[in-house]
Backbone of each chain as nested JSON, in Angstrom:
{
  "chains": [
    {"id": "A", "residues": [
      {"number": 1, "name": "UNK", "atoms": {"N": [156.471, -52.412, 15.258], "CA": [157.499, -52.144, 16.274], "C": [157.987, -50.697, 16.135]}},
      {"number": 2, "name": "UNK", "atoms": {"N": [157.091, -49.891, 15.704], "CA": [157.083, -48.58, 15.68], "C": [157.63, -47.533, 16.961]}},
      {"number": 3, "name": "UNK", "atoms": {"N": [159.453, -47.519, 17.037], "CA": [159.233, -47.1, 18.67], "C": [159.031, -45.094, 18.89]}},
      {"number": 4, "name": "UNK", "atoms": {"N": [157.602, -44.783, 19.669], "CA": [157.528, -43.647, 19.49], "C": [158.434, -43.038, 20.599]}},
      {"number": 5, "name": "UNK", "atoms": {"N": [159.05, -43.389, 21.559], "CA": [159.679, -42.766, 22.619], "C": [160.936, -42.105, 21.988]}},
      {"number": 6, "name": "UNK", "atoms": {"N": [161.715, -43.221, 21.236], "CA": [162.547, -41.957, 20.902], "C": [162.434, -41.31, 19.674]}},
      {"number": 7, "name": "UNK", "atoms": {"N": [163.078, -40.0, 19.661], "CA": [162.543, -38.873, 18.722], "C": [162.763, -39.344, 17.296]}},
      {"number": 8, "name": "UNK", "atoms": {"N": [163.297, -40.636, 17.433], "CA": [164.499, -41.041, 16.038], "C": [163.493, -42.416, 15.326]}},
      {"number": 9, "name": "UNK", "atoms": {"N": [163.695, -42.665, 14.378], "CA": [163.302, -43.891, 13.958], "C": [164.069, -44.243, 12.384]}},
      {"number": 10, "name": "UNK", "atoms": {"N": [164.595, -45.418, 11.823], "CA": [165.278, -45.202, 10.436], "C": [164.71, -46.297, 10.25]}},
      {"number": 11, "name": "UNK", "atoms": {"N": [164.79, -46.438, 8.886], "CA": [164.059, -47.187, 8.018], "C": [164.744, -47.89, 6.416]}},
      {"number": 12, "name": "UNK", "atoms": {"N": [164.411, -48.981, 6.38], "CA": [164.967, -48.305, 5.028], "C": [164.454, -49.031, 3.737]}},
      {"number": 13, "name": "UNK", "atoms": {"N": [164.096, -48.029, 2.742], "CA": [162.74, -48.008, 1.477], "C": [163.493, -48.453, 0.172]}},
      {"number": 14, "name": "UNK", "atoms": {"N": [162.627, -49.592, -0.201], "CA": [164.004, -50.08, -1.189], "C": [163.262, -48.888, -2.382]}},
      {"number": 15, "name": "UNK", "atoms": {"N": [164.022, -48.73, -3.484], "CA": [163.917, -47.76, -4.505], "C": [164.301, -47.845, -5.786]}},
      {"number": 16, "name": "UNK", "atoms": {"N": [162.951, -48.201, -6.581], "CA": [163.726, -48.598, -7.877], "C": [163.154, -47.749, -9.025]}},
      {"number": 17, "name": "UNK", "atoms": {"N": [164.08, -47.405, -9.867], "CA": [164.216, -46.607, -10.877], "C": [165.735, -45.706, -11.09]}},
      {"number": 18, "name": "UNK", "atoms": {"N": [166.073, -46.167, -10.108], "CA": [167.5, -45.61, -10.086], "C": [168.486, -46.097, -10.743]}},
      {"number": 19, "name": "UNK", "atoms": {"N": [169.622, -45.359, -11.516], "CA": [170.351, -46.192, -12.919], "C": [171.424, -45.085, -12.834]}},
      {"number": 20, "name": "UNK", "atoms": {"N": [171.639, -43.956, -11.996], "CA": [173.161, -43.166, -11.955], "C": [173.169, -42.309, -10.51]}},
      {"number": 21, "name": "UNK", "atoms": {"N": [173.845, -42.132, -10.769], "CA": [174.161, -41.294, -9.04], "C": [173.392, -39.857, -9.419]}},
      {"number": 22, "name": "UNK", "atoms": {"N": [173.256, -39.378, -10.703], "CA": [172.334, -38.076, -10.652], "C": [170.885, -38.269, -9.547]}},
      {"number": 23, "name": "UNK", "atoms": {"N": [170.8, -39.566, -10.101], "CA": [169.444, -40.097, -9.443], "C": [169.677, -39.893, -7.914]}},
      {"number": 24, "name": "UNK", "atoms": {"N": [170.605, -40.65, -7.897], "CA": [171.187, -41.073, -6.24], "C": [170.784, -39.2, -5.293]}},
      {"number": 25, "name": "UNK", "atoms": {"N": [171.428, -38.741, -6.041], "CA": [171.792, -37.15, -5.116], "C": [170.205, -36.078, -5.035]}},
      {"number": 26, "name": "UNK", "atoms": {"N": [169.818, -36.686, -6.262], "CA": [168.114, -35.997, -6.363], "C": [167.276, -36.379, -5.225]}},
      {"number": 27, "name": "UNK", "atoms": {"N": [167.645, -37.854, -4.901], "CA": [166.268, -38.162, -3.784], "C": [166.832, -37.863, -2.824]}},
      {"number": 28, "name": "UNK", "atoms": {"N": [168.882, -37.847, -2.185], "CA": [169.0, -37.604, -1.176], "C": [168.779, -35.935, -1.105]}},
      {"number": 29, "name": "UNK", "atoms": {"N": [168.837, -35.278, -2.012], "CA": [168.486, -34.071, -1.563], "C": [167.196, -33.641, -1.401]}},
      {"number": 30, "name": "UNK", "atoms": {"N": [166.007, -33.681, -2.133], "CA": [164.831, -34.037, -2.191], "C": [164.164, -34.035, -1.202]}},
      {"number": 31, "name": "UNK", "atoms": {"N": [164.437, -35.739, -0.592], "CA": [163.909, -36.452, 0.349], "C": [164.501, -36.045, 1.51]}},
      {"number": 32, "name": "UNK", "atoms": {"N": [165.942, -35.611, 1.472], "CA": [166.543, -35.364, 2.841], "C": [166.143, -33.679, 3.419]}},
      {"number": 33, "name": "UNK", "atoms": {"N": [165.534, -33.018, 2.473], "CA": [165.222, -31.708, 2.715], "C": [163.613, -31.694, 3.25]}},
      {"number": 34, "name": "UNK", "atoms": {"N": [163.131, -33.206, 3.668], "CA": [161.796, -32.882, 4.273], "C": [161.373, -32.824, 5.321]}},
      {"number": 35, "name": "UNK", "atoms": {"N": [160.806, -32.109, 6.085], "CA": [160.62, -32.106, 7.614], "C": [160.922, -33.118, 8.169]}},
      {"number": 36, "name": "UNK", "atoms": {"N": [162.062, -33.41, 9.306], "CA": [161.314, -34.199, 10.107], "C": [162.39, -35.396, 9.334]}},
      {"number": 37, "name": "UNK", "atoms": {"N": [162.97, -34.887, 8.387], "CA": [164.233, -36.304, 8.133], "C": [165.453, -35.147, 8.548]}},
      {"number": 38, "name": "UNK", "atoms": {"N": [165.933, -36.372, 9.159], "CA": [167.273, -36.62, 9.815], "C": [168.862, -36.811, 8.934]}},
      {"number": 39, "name": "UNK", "atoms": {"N": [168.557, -37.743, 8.307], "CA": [169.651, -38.129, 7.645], "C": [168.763, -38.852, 6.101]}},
      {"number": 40, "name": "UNK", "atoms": {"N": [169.756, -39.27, 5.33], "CA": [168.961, -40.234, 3.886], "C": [170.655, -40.434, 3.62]}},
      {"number": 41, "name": "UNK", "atoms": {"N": [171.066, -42.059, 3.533], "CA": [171.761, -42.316, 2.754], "C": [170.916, -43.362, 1.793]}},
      {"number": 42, "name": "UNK", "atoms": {"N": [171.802, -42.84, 0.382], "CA": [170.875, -43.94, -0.875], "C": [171.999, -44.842, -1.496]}},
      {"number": 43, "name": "UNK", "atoms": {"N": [171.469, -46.1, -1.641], "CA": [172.977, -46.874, -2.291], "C": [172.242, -47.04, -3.448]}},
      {"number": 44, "name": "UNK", "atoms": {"N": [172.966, -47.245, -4.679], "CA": [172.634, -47.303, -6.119], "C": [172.523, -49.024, -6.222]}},
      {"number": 45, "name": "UNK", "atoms": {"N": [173.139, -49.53, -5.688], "CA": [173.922, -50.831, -5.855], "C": [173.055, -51.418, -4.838]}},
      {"number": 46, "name": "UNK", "atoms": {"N": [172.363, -51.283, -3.8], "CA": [171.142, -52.216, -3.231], "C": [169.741, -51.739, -3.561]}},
      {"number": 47, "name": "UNK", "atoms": {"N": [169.643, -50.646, -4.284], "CA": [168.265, -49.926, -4.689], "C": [167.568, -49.478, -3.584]}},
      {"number": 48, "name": "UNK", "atoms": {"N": [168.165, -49.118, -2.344], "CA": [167.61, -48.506, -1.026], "C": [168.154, -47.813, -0.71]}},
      {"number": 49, "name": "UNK", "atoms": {"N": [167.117, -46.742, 0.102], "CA": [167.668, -45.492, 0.75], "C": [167.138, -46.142, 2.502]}},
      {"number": 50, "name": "UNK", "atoms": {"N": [168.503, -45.757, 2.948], "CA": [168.484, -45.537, 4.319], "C": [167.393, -44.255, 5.13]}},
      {"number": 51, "name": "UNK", "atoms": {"N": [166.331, -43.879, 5.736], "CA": [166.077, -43.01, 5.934], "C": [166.387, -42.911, 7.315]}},
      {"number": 52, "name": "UNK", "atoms": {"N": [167.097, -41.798, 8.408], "CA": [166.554, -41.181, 10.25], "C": [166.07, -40.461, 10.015]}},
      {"number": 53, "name": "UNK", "atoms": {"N": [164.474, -40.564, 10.836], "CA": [163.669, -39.404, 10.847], "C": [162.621, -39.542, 11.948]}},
      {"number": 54, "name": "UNK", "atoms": {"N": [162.161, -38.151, 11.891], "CA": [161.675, -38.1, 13.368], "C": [160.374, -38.779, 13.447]}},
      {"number": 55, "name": "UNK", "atoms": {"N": [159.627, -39.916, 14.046], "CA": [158.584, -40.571, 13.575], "C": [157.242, -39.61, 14.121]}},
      {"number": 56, "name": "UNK", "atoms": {"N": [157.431, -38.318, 14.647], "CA": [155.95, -37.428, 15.293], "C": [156.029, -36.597, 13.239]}},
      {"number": 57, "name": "UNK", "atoms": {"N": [157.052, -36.545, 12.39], "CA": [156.45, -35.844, 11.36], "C": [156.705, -36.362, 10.051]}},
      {"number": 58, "name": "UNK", "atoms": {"N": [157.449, -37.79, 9.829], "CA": [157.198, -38.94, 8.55], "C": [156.681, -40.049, 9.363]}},
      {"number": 59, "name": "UNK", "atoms": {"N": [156.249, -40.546, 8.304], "CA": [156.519, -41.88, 8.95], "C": [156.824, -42.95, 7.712]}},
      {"number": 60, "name": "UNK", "atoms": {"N": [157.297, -44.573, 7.937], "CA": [157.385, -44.966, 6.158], "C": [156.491, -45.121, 5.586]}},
      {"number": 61, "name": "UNK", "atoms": {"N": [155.153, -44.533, 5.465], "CA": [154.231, -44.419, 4.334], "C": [154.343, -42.796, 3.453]}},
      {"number": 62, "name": "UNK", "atoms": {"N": [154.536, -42.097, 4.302], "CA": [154.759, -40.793, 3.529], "C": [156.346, -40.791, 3.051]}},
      {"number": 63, "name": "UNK", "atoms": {"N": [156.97, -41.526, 3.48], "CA": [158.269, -41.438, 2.975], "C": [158.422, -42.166, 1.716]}},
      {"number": 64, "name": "UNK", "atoms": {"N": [158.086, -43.492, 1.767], "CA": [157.47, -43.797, 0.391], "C": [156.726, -43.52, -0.394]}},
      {"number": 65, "name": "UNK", "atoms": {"N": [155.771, -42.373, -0.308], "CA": [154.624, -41.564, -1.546], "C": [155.786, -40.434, -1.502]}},
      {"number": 66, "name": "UNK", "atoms": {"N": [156.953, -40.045, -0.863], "CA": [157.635, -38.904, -1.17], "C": [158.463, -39.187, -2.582]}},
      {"number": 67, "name": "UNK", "atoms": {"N": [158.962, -40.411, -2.471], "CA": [159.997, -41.27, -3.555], "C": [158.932, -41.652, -4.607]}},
      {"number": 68, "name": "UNK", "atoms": {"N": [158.041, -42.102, -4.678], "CA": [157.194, -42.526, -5.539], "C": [156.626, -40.995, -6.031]}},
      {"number": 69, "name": "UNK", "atoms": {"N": [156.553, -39.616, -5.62], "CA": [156.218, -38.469, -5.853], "C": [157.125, -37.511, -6.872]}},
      {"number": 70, "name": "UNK", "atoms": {"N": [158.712, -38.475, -6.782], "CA": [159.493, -38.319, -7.518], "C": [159.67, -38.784, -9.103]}},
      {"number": 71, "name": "UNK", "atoms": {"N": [158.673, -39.764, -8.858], "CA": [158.855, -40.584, -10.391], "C": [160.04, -41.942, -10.271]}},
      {"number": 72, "name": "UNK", "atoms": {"N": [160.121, -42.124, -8.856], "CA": [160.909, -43.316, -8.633], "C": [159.794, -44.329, -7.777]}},
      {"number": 73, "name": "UNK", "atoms": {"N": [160.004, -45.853, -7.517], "CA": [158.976, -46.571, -7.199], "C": [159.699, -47.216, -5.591]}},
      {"number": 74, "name": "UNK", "atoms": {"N": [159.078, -46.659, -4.553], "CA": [159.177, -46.942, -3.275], "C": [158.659, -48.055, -2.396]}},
      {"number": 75, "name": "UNK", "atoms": {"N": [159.865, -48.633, -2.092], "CA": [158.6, -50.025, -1.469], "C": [159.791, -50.016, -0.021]}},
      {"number": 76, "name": "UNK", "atoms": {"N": [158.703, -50.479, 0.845], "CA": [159.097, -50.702, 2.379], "C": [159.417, -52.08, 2.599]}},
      {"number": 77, "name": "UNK", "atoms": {"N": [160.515, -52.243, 2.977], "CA": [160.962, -54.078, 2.838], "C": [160.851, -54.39, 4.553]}},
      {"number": 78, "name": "UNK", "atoms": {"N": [159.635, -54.202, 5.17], "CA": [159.762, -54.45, 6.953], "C": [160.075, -55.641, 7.06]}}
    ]},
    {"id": "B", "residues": [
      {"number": 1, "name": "UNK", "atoms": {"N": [154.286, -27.528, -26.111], "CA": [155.413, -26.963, -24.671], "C": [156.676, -27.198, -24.542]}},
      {"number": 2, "name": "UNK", "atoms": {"N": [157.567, -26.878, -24.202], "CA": [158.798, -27.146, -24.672], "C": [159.809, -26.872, -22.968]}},
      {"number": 3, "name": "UNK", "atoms": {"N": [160.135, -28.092, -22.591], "CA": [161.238, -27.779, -21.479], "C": [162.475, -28.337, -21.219]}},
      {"number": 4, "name": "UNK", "atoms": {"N": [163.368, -27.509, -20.942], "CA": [164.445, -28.506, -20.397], "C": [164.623, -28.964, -19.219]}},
      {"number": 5, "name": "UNK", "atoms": {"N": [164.638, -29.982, -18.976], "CA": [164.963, -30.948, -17.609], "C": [166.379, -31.6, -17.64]}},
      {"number": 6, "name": "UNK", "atoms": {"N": [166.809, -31.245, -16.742], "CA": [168.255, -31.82, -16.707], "C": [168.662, -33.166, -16.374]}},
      {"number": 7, "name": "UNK", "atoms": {"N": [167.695, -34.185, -17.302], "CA": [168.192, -35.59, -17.03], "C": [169.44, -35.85, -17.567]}},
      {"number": 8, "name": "UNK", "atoms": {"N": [170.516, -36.712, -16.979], "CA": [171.639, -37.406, -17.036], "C": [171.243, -38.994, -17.655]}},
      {"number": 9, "name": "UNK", "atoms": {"N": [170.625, -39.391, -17.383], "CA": [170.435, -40.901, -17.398], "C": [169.265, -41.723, -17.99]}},
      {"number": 10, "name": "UNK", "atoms": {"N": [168.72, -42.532, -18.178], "CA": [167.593, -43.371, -17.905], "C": [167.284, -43.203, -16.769]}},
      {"number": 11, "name": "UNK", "atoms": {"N": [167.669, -43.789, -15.783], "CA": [166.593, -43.339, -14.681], "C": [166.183, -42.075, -14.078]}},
      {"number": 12, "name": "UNK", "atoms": {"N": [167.011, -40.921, -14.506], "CA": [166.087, -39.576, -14.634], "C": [164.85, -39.621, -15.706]}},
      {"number": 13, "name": "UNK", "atoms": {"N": [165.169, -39.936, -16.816], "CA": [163.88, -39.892, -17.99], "C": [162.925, -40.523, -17.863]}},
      {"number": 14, "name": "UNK", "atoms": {"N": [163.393, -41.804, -16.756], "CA": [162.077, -42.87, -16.06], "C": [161.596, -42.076, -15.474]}},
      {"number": 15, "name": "UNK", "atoms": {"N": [161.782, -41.225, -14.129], "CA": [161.104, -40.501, -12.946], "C": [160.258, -39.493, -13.818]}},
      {"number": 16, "name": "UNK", "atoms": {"N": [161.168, -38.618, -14.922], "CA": [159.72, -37.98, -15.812], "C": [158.956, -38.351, -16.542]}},
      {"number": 17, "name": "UNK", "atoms": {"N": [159.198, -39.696, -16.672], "CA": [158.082, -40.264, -17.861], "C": [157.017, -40.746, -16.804]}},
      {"number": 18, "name": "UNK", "atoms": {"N": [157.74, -41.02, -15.411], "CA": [156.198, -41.444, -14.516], "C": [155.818, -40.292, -13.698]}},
      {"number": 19, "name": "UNK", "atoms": {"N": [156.482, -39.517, -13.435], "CA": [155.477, -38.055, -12.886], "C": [154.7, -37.622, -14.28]}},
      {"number": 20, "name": "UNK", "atoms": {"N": [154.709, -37.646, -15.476], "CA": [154.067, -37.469, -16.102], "C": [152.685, -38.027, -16.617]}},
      {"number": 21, "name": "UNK", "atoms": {"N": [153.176, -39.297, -16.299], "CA": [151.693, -39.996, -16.798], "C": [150.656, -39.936, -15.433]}},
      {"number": 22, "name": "UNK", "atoms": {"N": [151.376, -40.045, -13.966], "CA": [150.642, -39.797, -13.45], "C": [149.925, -38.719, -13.562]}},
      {"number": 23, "name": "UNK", "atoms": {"N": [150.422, -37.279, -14.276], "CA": [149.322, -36.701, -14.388], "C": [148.728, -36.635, -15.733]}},
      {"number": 24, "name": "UNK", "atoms": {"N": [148.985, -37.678, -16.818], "CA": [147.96, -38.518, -17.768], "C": [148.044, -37.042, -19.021]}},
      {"number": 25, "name": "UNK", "atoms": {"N": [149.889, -36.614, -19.158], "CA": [149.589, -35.619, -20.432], "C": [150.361, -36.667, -21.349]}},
      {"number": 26, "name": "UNK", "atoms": {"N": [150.226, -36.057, -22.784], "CA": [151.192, -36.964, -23.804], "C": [151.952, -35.817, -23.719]}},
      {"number": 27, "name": "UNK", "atoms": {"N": [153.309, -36.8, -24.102], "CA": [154.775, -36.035, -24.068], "C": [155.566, -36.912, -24.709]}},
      {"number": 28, "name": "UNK", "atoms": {"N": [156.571, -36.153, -24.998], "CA": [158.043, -36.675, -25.349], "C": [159.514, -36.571, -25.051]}},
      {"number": 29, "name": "UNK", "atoms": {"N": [159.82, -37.45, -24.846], "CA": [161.401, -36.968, -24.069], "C": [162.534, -37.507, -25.416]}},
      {"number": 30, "name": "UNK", "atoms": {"N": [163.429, -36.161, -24.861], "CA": [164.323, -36.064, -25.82], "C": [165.981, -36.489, -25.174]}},
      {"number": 31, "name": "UNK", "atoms": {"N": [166.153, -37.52, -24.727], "CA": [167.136, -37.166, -23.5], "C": [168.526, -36.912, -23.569]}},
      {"number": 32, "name": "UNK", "atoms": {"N": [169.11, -36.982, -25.074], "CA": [170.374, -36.609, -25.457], "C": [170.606, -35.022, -25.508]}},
      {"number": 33, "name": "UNK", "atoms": {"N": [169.222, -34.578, -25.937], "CA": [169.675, -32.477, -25.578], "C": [168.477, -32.778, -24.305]}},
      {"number": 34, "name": "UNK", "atoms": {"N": [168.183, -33.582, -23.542], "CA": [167.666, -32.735, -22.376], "C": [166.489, -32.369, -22.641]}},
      {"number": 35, "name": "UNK", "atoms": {"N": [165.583, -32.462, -23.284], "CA": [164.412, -31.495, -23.544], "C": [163.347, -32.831, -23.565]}},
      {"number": 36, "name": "UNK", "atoms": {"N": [162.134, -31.786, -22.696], "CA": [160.677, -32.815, -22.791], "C": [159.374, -31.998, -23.568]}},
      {"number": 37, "name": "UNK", "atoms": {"N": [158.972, -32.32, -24.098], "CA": [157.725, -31.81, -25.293], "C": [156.32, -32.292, -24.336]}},
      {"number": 38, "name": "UNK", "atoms": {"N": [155.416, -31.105, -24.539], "CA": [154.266, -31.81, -23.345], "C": [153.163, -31.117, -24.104]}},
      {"number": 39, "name": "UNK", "atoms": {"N": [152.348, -32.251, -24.431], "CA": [151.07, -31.814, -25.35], "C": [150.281, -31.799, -24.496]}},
      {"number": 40, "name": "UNK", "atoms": {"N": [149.582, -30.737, -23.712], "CA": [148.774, -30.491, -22.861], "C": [147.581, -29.444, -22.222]}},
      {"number": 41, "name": "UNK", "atoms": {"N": [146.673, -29.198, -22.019], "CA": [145.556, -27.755, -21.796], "C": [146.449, -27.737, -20.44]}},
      {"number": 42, "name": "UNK", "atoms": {"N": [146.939, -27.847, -19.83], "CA": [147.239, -27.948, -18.272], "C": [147.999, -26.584, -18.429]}},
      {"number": 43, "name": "UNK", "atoms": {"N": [148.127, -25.602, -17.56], "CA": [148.941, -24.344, -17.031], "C": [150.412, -24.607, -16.875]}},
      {"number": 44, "name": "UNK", "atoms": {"N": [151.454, -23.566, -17.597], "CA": [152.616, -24.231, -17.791], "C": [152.994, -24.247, -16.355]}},
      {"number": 45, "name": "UNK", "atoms": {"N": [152.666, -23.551, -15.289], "CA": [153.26, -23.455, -14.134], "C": [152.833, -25.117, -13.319]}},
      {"number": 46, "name": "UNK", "atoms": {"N": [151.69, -25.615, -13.729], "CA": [151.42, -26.923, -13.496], "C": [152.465, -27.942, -13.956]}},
      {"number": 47, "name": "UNK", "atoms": {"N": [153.518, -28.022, -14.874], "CA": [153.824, -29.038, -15.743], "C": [155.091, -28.896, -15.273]}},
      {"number": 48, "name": "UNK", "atoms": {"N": [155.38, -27.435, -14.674], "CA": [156.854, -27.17, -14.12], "C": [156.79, -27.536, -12.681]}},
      {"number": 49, "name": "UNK", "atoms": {"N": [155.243, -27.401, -12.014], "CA": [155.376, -28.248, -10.815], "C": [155.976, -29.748, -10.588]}},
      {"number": 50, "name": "UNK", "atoms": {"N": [155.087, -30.095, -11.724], "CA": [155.341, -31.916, -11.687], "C": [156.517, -32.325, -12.298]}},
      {"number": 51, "name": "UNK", "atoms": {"N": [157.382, -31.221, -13.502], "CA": [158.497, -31.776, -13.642], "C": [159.543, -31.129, -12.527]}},
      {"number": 52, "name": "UNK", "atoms": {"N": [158.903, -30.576, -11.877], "CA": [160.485, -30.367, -10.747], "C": [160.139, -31.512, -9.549]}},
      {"number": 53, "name": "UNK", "atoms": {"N": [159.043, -32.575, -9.758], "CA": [159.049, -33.12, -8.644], "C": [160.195, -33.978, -8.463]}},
      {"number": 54, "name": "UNK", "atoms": {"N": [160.566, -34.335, -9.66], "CA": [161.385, -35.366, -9.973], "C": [162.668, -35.005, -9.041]}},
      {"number": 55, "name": "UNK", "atoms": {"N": [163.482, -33.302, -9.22], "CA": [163.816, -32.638, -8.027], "C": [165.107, -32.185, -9.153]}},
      {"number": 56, "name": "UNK", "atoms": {"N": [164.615, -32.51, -10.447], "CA": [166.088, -32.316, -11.378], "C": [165.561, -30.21, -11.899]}},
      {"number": 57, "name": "UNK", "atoms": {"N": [166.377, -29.828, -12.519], "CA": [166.255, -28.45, -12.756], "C": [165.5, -28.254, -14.066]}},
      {"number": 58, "name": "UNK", "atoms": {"N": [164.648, -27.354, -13.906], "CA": [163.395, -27.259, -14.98], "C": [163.248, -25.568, -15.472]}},
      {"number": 59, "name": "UNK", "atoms": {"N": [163.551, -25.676, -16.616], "CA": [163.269, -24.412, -17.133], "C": [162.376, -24.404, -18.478]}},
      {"number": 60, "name": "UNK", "atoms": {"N": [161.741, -23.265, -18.499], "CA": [160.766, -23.105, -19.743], "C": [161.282, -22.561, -20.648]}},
      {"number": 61, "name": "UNK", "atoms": {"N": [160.837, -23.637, -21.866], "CA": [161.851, -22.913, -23.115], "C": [160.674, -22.16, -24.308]}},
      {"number": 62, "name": "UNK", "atoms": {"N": [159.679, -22.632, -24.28], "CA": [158.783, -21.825, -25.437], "C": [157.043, -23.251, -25.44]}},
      {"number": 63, "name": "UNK", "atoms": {"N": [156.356, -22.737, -25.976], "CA": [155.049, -23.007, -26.403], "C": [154.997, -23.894, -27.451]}},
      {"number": 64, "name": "UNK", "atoms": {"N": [156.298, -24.383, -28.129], "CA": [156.191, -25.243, -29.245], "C": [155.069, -26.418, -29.144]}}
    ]}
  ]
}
Protein backbone atom coordinates (compact mmCIF):
# COMPACT_ATOMS: atom_id res chain seq x y z
CA UNK A 1 0.00 0.00 0.00
CA UNK A 2 2.89 1.98 -0.99
CA UNK A 3 1.13 5.44 -1.81
CA UNK A 4 3.41 7.06 -4.58
CA UNK A 5 1.16 10.16 -5.32
CA UNK A 6 1.91 11.88 -2.44
CA UNK A 7 5.42 13.20 -1.97
CA UNK A 8 5.16 11.94 1.78
CA UNK A 9 5.09 8.46 3.11
CA UNK A 10 5.95 7.49 7.15
CA UNK A 11 6.68 4.47 8.43
CA UNK A 12 7.67 3.17 11.32
CA UNK A 13 11.00 0.68 11.92
CA UNK A 14 11.02 -0.94 15.14
CA UNK A 15 14.82 -0.61 16.49
CA UNK A 16 16.62 -2.55 18.76
CA UNK A 17 19.79 -1.97 20.43
CA UNK A 18 18.83 1.05 21.95
CA UNK A 19 19.42 1.39 25.95
CA UNK A 20 19.84 5.58 26.42
CA UNK A 21 18.77 8.57 24.71
CA UNK A 22 22.58 9.06 23.47
CA UNK A 23 21.39 6.30 21.26
CA UNK A 24 18.00 7.90 20.75
CA UNK A 25 19.63 11.39 19.28
CA UNK A 26 22.44 9.44 17.12
CA UNK A 27 19.88 7.74 14.82
CA UNK A 28 17.58 10.79 14.92
CA UNK A 29 20.34 12.76 13.74
CA UNK A 30 21.99 10.28 11.54
CA UNK A 31 18.99 8.97 9.99
CA UNK A 32 17.15 12.28 9.94
CA UNK A 33 20.08 13.93 7.99
CA UNK A 34 19.38 11.56 4.92
CA UNK A 35 18.02 12.59 1.72
CA UNK A 36 14.73 12.49 1.25
CA UNK A 37 13.71 12.14 5.21
CA UNK A 38 11.37 14.43 6.39
CA UNK A 39 11.06 14.07 9.91
CA UNK A 40 12.44 10.81 12.45
CA UNK A 41 10.91 10.70 15.79
CA UNK A 42 12.59 7.70 17.96
CA UNK A 43 10.92 6.46 21.24
CA UNK A 44 13.34 4.54 23.57
CA UNK A 45 10.41 3.01 25.37
CA UNK A 46 8.64 1.28 22.14
CA UNK A 47 12.09 0.54 20.34
CA UNK A 48 10.76 2.45 17.11
CA UNK A 49 11.53 5.22 15.12
CA UNK A 50 8.81 7.01 13.43
CA UNK A 51 10.18 7.85 9.94
CA UNK A 52 8.31 11.00 6.97
CA UNK A 53 10.02 10.64 4.01
CA UNK A 54 9.84 11.23 0.60
CA UNK A 55 9.09 7.67 -0.99
CA UNK A 56 10.86 8.83 -4.89
CA UNK A 57 14.40 8.79 -2.50
CA UNK A 58 14.02 6.08 0.75
CA UNK A 59 12.04 3.78 0.90
CA UNK A 60 11.61 1.16 4.22
CA UNK A 61 14.24 -1.10 2.98
CA UNK A 62 17.00 1.44 2.78
CA UNK A 63 15.79 2.98 5.82
CA UNK A 64 16.25 -0.10 7.61
CA UNK A 65 19.97 -1.04 6.16
CA UNK A 66 20.47 2.81 7.25
CA UNK A 67 19.75 1.77 11.16
CA UNK A 68 21.19 -1.57 10.82
CA UNK A 69 24.39 0.50 9.11
CA UNK A 70 24.54 2.04 12.44
CA UNK A 71 25.20 -0.98 14.51
CA UNK A 72 21.53 -0.94 15.66
CA UNK A 73 19.06 -3.86 14.35
CA UNK A 74 16.09 -2.55 12.10
CA UNK A 75 13.03 -4.37 11.47
CA UNK A 76 9.82 -3.12 9.57
CA UNK A 77 6.67 -4.12 11.61
CA UNK A 78 4.04 -3.61 8.25
CA UNK B 1 44.97 1.02 17.09
CA UNK B 2 43.73 3.01 19.54
CA UNK B 3 40.35 5.26 19.42
CA UNK B 4 38.08 7.16 21.23
CA UNK B 5 34.41 6.82 20.55
CA UNK B 6 32.14 8.60 22.57
CA UNK B 7 29.90 5.84 23.86
CA UNK B 8 27.57 6.74 26.85
CA UNK B 9 25.91 3.44 27.28
CA UNK B 10 25.56 -0.22 26.33
CA UNK B 11 23.74 0.36 23.56
CA UNK B 12 26.35 2.66 22.04
CA UNK B 13 29.14 -0.16 22.71
CA UNK B 14 26.47 -2.63 21.09
CA UNK B 15 26.24 -0.46 17.71
CA UNK B 16 30.30 -0.64 17.80
CA UNK B 17 30.72 -3.99 18.63
CA UNK B 18 28.30 -4.75 15.51
CA UNK B 19 29.67 -2.26 12.94
CA UNK B 20 32.69 -3.92 13.82
CA UNK B 21 32.28 -7.40 13.34
CA UNK B 22 30.50 -6.68 10.40
CA UNK B 23 33.61 -5.71 9.13
CA UNK B 24 35.15 -9.06 10.87
CA UNK B 25 38.32 -7.02 12.85
CA UNK B 26 39.19 -8.19 16.55
CA UNK B 27 38.79 -5.41 18.98
CA UNK B 28 38.16 -4.29 22.30
CA UNK B 29 35.99 -1.93 23.95
CA UNK B 30 36.81 -0.13 26.87
CA UNK B 31 33.59 1.72 27.72
CA UNK B 32 34.21 3.40 31.09
CA UNK B 33 37.24 5.78 29.43
CA UNK B 34 35.57 5.52 26.04
CA UNK B 35 38.25 3.92 24.11
CA UNK B 36 38.10 0.96 21.38
CA UNK B 37 41.43 -1.11 20.58
CA UNK B 38 41.25 -2.55 16.88
CA UNK B 39 43.66 -5.28 15.90
CA UNK B 40 43.61 -4.89 12.29
CA UNK B 41 45.75 -4.61 8.50
CA UNK B 42 42.69 -2.40 7.51
CA UNK B 43 43.66 1.60 6.84
CA UNK B 44 43.03 3.69 9.89
CA UNK B 45 40.86 5.97 7.78
CA UNK B 46 38.75 2.67 7.11
CA UNK B 47 38.08 1.88 10.89
CA UNK B 48 37.22 5.66 11.44
CA UNK B 49 34.76 5.21 8.61
CA UNK B 50 32.94 2.33 10.24
CA UNK B 51 33.32 3.68 13.68
CA UNK B 52 31.63 6.95 12.82
CA UNK B 53 28.87 4.93 11.29
CA UNK B 54 27.52 4.35 14.47
CA UNK B 55 27.20 8.46 14.13
CA UNK B 56 28.93 8.87 17.78
CA UNK B 57 32.35 11.14 17.62
CA UNK B 58 35.58 9.36 16.65
CA UNK B 59 38.95 10.45 17.08
CA UNK B 60 42.41 8.83 16.58
CA UNK B 61 44.45 8.40 19.44
CA UNK B 62 47.75 6.39 18.42
CA UNK B 63 48.86 2.89 16.75
CA UNK B 64 48.93 1.01 20.04
Amino acid sequence: RMSLKGAVNSIRVGVEGMTCNSCVQSIEQKIGSLQGVHNIQVSLELKEATVIFDPGLQSPDSLREAIDDMGFEGSISE
Amino acid sequence: HEFFVDMTCEGCSGAVTRVLNKLGVKFDIDLPNKKVFIESEQSVEVLIETLKKTGKTVTYIGPK
